[in-house]
Structure formats: C-alpha cells, structure tokens
C-alpha positions as a LaTeX table, in Angstrom:
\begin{tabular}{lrrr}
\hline
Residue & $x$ (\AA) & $y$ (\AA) & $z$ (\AA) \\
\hline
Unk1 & 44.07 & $-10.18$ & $-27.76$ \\
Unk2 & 40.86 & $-10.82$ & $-26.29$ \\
Unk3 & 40.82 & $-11.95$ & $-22.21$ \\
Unk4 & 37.32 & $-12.74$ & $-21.01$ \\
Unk5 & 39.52 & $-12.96$ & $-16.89$ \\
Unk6 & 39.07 & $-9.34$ & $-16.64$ \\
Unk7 & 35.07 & $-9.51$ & $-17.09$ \\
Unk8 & 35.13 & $-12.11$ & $-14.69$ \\
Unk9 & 36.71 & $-10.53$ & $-11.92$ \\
Unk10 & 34.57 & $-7.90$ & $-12.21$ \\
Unk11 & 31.65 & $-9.87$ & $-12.00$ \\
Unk12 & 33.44 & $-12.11$ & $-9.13$ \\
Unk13 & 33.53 & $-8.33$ & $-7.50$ \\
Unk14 & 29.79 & $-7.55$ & $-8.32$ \\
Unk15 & 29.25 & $-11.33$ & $-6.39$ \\
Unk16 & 31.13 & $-9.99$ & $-3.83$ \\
Unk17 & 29.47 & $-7.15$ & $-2.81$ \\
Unk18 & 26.43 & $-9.13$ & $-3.57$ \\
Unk19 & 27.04 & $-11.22$ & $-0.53$ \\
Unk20 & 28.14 & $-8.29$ & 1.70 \\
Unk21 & 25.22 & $-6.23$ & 1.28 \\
Unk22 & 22.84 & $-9.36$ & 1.83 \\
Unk23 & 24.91 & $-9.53$ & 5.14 \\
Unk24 & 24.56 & $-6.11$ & 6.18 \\
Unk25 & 20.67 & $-6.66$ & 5.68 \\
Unk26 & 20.54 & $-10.05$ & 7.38 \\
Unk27 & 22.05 & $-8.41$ & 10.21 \\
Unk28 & 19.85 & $-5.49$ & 10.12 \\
Unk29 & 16.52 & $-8.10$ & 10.23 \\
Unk30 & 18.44 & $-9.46$ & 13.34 \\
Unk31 & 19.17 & $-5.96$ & 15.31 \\
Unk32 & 15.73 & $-5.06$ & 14.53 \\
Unk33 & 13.76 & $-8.25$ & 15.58 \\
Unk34 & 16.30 & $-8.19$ & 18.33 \\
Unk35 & 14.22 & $-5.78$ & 20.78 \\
Unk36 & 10.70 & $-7.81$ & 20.17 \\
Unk37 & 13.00 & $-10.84$ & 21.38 \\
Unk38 & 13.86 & $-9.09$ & 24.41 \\
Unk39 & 11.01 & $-7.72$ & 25.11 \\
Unk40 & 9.09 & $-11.40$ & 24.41 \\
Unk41 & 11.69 & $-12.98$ & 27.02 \\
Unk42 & 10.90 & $-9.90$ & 30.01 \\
Unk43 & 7.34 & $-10.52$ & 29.54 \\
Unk44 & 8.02 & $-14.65$ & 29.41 \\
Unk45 & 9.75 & $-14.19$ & 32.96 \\
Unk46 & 6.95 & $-11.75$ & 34.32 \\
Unk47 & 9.05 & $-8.39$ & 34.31 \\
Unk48 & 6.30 & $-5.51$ & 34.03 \\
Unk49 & 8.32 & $-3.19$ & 32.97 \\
Unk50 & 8.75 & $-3.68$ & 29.67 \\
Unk51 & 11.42 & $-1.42$ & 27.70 \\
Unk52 & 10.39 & $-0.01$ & 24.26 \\
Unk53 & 12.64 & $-1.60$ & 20.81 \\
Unk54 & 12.48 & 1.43 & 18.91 \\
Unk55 & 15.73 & 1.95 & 19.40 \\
Unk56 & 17.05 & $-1.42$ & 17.62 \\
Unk57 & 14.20 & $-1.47$ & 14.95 \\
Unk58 & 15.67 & 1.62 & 13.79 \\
Unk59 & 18.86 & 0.93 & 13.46 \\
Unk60 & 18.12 & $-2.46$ & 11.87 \\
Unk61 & 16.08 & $-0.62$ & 9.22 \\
Unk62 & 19.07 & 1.74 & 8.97 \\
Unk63 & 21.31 & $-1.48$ & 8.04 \\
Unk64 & 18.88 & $-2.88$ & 5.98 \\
Unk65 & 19.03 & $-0.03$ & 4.16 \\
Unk66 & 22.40 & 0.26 & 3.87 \\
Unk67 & 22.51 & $-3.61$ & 2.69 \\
Unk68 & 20.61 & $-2.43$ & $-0.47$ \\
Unk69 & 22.75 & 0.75 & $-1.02$ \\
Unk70 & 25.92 & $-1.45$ & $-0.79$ \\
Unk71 & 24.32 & $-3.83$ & $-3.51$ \\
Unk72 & 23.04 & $-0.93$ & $-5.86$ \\
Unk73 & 26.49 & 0.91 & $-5.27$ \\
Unk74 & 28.08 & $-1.82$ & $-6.12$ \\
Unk75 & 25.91 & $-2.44$ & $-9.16$ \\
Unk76 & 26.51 & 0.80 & $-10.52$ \\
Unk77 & 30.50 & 0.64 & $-10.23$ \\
Unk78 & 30.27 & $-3.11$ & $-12.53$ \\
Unk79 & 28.19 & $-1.33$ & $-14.96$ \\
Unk80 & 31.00 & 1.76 & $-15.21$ \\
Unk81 & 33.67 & $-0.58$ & $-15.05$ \\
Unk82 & 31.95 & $-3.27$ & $-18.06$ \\
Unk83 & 31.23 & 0.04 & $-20.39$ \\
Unk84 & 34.68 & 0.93 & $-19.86$ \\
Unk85 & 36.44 & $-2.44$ & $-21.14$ \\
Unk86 & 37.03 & $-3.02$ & $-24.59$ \\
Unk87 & 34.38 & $-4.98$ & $-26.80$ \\
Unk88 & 36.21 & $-8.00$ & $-27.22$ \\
Unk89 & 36.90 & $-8.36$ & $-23.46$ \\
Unk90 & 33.64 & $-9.06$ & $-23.44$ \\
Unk91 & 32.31 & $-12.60$ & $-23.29$ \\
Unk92 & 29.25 & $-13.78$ & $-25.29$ \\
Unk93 & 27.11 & $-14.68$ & $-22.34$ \\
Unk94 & 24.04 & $-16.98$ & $-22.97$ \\
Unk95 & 22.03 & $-14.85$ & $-19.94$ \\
Unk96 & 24.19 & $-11.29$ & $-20.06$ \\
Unk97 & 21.37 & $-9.82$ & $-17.96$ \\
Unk98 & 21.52 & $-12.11$ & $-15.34$ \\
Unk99 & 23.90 & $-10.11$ & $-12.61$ \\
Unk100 & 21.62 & $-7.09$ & $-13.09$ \\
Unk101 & 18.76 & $-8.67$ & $-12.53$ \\
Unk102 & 20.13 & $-10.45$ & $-9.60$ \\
Unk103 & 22.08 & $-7.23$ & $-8.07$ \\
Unk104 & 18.17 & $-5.00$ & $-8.45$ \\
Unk105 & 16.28 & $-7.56$ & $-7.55$ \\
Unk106 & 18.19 & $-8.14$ & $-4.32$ \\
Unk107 & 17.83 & $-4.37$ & $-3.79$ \\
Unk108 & 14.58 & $-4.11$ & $-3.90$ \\
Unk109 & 13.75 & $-6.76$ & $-1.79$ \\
Unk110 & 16.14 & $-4.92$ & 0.89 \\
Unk111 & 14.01 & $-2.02$ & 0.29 \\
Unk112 & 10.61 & $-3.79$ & 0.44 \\
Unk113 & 12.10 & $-5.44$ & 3.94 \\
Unk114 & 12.76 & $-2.01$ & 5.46 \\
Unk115 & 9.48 & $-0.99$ & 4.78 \\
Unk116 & 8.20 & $-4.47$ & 5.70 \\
Unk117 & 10.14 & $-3.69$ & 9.37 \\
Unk118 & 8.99 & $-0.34$ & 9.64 \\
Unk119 & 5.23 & $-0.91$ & 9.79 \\
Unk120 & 5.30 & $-4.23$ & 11.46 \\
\hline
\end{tabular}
C-alpha cells in the first residue's frame, strides 16, 4: 500500500535543513560585516586607533561555509534516503527536480558569498 507521507517528511526534512543552513550563512554575512561596522563606528567617533576585522571576517566566511555544507549534507542524506524507499512511495511530482535544484543552488550561492566576503 502506497503512502506518499513518508516522501514528504523527508522532503519537510530536506526544507528543514534548507532553512538552517541559510541561517548559519546569514549569520556568517553578519559576524563578518560585523568588524567593518565597528570599525566604521571608531572612525565615525574619531578613535585613531582603529582595530583590524580579520578576525570576524574569518570566522563569518567559516560559517558561511558551513551554511552550504549543512545544505549539501543535507541534500545528500534526502537523496540516500528517496533511493532507499520503495517505488510506489514515491509521488508523481509535476517538478520532481525542484528540491535539488533549490538545495544546489542555495549551496552555491553560499559558496559564491564566501568568496564574495573573502576578497571584498
């Protein structure tokens, strides 16, 4: 007996980590714009010395990073877990590519902000 829940609460788990690893990254764009900002308010207030952000633009590239590991981790588990389930568990979607394309894409464009961060 066919039940199409099981493929759906696997792909409610891909959305899931979906949204965590765009959090991870988000936060990751924030630590690592976060030492510009301080360093923008010290010089705003006339404070010459003027501490370097290496420190927090590394890390936020490092959580970036990790953002788009999260998603491509997670994208690899759903595609062990939907080759493991039997054919007619399987839905007939009208767009079956869609989550792929959505869980890469997303990686990618973690990837291309790391390396967007680390030369800017």
């Amino acid at each position: 007996m066919s039940d199409p829940r099981v493929f759906f609460a696997a792909e409610r788990t891909l959305l899931a980590w979906v949204r965590t690893g765009l959090t991870i990254a988000a936060l990751g764009f924030v630590v690592a714009r976060f030492g510009l900002f301080l360093n923008l308010m010290a010089a705003s207030t006339g404070i010459s010395a003027v501490a370097p952000h290496w420190p927090s633009k590394a890390l936020g590239i490092i959580f970036v990073l990790a953002g788009s590991a999260v998603i491509l981790g997670a994208f690899h588990n759903h595609r062990l877990y939907v080759r493991s389930l039997p054919p007619e568990d399987l839905p007939k979607l009208a767009i079956p590519w869609l989550t792929s394309f959505l869980s890469v894409s997303i990686a990618v464009v973690g990837v291309l902000l790391a390396v967007y961060l680390l030369f800017a």
